[in-house]
C-alpha positions in Angstrom: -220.7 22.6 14.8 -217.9 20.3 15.7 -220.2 18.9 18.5 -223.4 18.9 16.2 -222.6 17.9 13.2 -220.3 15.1 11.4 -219.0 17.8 8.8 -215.0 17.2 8.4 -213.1 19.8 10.1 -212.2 21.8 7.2 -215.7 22.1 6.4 -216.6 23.8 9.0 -213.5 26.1 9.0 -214.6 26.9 5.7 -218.5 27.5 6.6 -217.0 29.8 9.3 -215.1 31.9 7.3 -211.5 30.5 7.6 -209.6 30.7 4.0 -206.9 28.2 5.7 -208.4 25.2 8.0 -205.3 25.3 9.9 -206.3 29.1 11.3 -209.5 27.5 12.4 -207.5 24.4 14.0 -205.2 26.7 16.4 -208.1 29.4 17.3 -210.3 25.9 18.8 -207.1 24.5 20.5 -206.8 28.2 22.2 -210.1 28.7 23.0 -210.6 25.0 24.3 -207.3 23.2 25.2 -208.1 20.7 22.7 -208.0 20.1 18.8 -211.5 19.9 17.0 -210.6 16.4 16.4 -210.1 15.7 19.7 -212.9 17.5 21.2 -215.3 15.5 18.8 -214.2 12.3 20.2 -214.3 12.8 24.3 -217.8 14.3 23.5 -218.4 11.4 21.5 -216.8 9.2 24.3 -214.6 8.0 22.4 -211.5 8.9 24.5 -208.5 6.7 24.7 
């Protein structure tokens, strides 16, 4: 979804089943090394 779509973060924490967006946040970053946010961009290529 974070790839897919352009739903805001939260909104996907939220369609996933996260009461708190900030669970969601820390469970991507462990999973993937990266924040949703920042995932989004580099497969966006929109890296710095």
């Amino acid at each position: 979804m974070v790839r897919y779509t352009s739903m805001m973060i939260k909104e996907i924490a939220y369609e996933l089943g996260y009461d708190d967006p900030s669970y969601f946040v820390k469970f991507f970053k462990r999973q993937t090394g990266y924040l949703p946010s920042d995932f989004r961009e580099m497969d966006n290529g929109i890296t710095n």
